[in-house]
Structures are given as C-alpha cells and as structure tokens.
Phi, psi and omega in degrees: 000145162257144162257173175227122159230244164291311184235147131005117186197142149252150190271331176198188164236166166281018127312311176264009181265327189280145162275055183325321195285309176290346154270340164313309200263325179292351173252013188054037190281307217223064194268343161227132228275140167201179207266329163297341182198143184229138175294325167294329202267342180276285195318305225265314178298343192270289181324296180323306167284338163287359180263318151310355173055021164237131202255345242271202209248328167284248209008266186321332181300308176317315208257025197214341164258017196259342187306288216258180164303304207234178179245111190298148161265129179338298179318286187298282190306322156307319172289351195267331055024067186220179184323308181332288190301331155286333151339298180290340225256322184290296169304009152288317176307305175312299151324333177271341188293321191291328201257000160280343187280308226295348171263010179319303225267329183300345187341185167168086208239179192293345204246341185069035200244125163353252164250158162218136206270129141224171188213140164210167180230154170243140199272163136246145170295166179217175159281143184293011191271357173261032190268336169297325162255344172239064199281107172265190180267164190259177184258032183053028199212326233184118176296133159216181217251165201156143154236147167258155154219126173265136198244162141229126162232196181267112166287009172277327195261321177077359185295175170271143154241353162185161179226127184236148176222172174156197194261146189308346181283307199307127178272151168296331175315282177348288144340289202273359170290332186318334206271330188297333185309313191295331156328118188240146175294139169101039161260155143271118180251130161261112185242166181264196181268348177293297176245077186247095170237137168277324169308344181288287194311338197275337154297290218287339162324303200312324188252024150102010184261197184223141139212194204188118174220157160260154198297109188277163176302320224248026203253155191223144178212131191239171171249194206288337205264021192107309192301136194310198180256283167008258158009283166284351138326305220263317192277117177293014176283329197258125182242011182225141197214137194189095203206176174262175162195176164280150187228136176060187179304310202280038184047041178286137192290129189184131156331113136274130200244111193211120181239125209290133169298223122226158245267011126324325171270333174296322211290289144008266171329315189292324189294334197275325208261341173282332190278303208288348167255014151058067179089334173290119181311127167281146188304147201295349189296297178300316186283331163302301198296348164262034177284330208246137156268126195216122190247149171231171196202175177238339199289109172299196189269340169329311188279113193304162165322296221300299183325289188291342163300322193319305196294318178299338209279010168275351204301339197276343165316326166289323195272336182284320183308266243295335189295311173272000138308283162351300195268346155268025197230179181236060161302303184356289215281320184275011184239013166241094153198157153311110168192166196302173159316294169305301174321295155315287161337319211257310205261342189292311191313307176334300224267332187293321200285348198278327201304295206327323174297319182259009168267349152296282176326317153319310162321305207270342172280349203271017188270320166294117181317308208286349185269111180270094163277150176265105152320326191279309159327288155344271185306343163289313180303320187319301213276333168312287218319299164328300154327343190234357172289178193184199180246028151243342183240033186275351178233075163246189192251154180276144182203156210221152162275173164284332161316307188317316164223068192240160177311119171294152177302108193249115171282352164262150184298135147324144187282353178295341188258346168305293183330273179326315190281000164300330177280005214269000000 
C-alpha cells in the first residue's frame, strides 16, 4: 500500500507481500536458510546488477555481500545458478502476476467493456557469443543474439496479465496467440499490426470478446458492395470513412474506421516506408494507405469512431512502459558477455520482476487524483531505491516526493491528441 504525505511512501512491495522463502524451497532453489544468501537478497542482488550493466558471477557475489550477513564466493554463486534459480525466479513472477490480477474482472467502464487488453514486445541485443542459446535473426553476414519480452496488461488497471521472454527468432504473430487463452468475454484486445492474424481476431469474436487493430498495407480489403479500399481512399472527397467491409482471403467480416491523415504526416510516412525499402518502389497500396489513419474492429456502432480512436491511441503506453523500463536499467552492458544459459536467464527474470514492481507501484499512485505521474520517472526512483539497499536497509520502503515523479509541464499538444482531434 502507499501513503501520501509530503512524500510518498510504501508501507510494502510486491516482494515483501510474497513468502520468497517459501517459494525457494518449494522448487528446491533453496533448502535451508544461512547468513549468506536469500531469496529476497538473490532478487535484489540480481536487480542491482542489471541496473549496473555489470552482470558476471563476481558481480552478484558482490551485490549479495553488500545484502546479506555474510560474504558468498564468486564460485558459490555460480554453483547456485542452475535450472532451480530460474525455477524460482520464474514462479515468482507468476505469483506477482496472480496477485496483481486478482482485482481485474470488477473493472468496468462506460463502454461496458470487462478489460481492455494491449500487448506488446520489445527486442534486446545481446553479445553474439550467446547466439546459441539466445538465436536472433541475423544480418546475412553474422550469428547474431537476442531475447524479446512479450507484455499483455489491462490498460484499466495498468496490472500485467501475462508476461513472456524468449528467443529473438520469435515473431510476434506467434507470441500474441499465448493471450488468446487468457481472453474472457466483454475483453477488449488491442492489437498493433506486428499481430495481426485474422484467425486470432476470429477466437477471440468466439468467446465473446472484441477487438480493435490497425490495419497493415499487405492486408487486402473490400467493402461489401465490392469496391477495393483503395478506391475509396484514392478520392479526396472523402476524409472520414466508418463502414463494414470484407477483410483477407477468407472475407471475415469487420467494422472500418479511416480518418484522412494530414498532409504532414502522410508525407512522413511516405518517406519512412521509401527509406525501409532500400532502393525498391514501395507499393502504390501501402503509399494510399498511408495518407489514413485506419482502424478495423469487431465493436458495433453503439461505441463512436471517435471513442474507439480515443482508446486505441492510448495504446502507445505500453511502448512509454518498456522505454522506461529499458532505461532504467544497463541492459546493453550487462547482456554484452559471454555465458551460460541459467545465467542469463537469472538476470533476464531479475529484470522482468523489477518492471512488475514498478508497474505496481504505478497502479497504486495512479489512485491520487492530484498526481500527473512520469513513468520514466518512477522507475528512476524506482531503480535509486533498489540501488541503495544494503543489509540494513534491504526491506525498508521507498519513498519520493511528488515531484520526483510527476510530469513536466508541456505546452505543445501531444501528437496522440493531435491525432484525435481529427475526429474532433
């Protein structure tokens, strides 16, 4: 819980909510308790180093004697760092993920829709000497190295509903089928164009849910009376468009939402999508379609255009999470060595339970009205907070002024409200 005064304070963590010891021993991580090593004082000694970008087997030893009573050997922590420790490290996530859930389903909004889901992933590079255990796609020259983390959360809630890591070869289509399982009726999924499979949207319609994606160029779409999209695109009579139409080979049936871009932005587009094809003419399909902002949806007219741009276009939140994740931590540095599998691993999770921690915290500030929370913020407090623990201050709690993470003031409009306001 937080409190609020001049400053800010938790009272706990989702850490110190978990019974670590008793999950350590239930994977056999952990079978008796010593002054040297902890299950709490291993996460935290793990965090620590990925926010220092020094990751190597001294290191943790080092951050686990600044922890604990006593002081682990380099040797001892390596033997310590097998499946077991990723065992553990992985139900800890699961447990933060379950217990962060549990208050999801009262959700509710005006729109009537249960939660609404978006997910996205982000890649990291690794050193290529991990291309064996960490295989990304190469650069036609070179093996080279990666892990993705796949996020899905409640955008009501801001909690997580599944979390994923894995090798840099996985595409996302792939990746965002894990979610359909988690789909419940009256969710909303928000998907981007990375996982855009029409057999997805066509599950999650099945169990009574909804979605709303934007439209990739290679996607083929007609309206009912025949005419390509195109067409209707191509005529400057039209700069707003909100019809049903067929979508892909199989005609799956679906809401279109197309609002004409300005002409900055197409101009833009045109330019982005002629740079990624590297000498090649981009297709005339993809260059109509990018003048338009274009949504496709399953979501009847009860809900307005207007409604459903407002919601997608929140979407980029998830992509503001992983940027403040990312940056508070020295991923670069501490994933460019050589090492083993368990190792690796042991520092990706570390890093994953710390983002869970600070998209809690977020959750519970975002309960004070008077607070314009910074995500990027947080987590720099967040990742200080971590930093400064020791073994007299390893469960005291954090606590920030409101400044520390509150928004700066801007005076030019966000380009999401620009956006919007085309429907305006």
């Amino acid at each position: 819980m937080i409190g609020m005064s001049k400053l800010l304070h938790t009272n706990d963590s989702p850490l110190q909510l978990l019974n670590l010891d008793k999950i350590a021993q239930s994977v056999s991580f952990i079978q008796r308790k010593t002054q040297g090593f902890s299950a709490f004082g291993f996460i935290i000694a793990l965090i620590k180093c990925c926010a220092k970008g020094e990751g190597s087997f001294y290191h943790i030893s080092l951050e686990l004697g600044y922890l604990e009573q006593k002081i682990i050997s380099r040797v001892a922590v390596y033997k310590r760092i097998t499946t077991k420790a990723t065992l553990f490290l992985r139900t800890t996530i699961n447990e933060l993920i379950h217990q962060s859930a549990r208050s999801i389903y009262d959700v509710s909004t005006k729109h009537g829709f249960l939660r609404v889901l978006i997910e996205d992933s982000t890649f990291q590079r690794m050193c290529f000497g991990n291309a064996a255990n960490f295989p990304a796609h190469g650069n036609g020259k070179s093996r080279t190295a990666g892990f993705k983390i796949d996020l899905a959360y409640d955008l009501l809630t801001g909690l997580p509903i599944s979390q994923i890591f894995t090798y840099g070869t996985h595409q996302d289509k792939e990746l965002g089928k894990a979610l359909l399982g988690l789909v419940k009726a009256g969710d909303l999924v928000l998907r981007d164009m990375g996982y855009f499979v029409i057999e997805s949207f066509q599950i999650i319609a099945s169990k009574g849910a909804f979605w709303l994606t934007r439209l990739p160029a290679n996607v083929s779409v007609t309206f009912l009376d025949g005419t390509a999209i195109e067409k209707r695109l191509r005529s400057r009579a039209n700069t707003f468009i909100d019809e049903e139409v067929y979508v892909g080979k199989c005609g799956m049936k679906a809401r279109l939402l197309a609002v004409r871009a300005d002409d900055d932005i197409a101009a833009k587009r045109r330019r982005d999508r002629n740079a990624k094809s590297k000498g090649q003419q981009a297709s005339s399909q993809s260059l109509v379609r990018d003048g338009w902002h274009i949504l496709l949806t399953n979501v009847g007219t009860d809900v307005t255009a207007k409604e459903l741009f407002d919601i997608y276009s929140v979407r980029w939140n998830i992509e503001t999470r992983f940027k403040a994740w990312k940056q508070s931590l020295n991923l670069k540095n501490v994933f460019n060595r050589v090492s083993n599998e368990a190792h690796h691993e042991c520092l990706i999770l570390a890093a994953l339970i710390q983002q869970l921690i600070g998209f809690n915290l977020a959750t519970q500030l975002r309960k004070f009205k008077t607070i314009s929370l910074s995500i990027e913020k947080l987590f720099e407090v967040l990742t200080t907070h971590l930093n400064s623990l020791n073994r007299n201050s390893m469960h005291h709690p954090i606590r920030f002024s409101i400044s520390q993470i509150s928004l700066d003031r801007r005076v030019r409009q966000s380009s999401h409200n620009q956006y919007l306001n085309l429907l305006s």
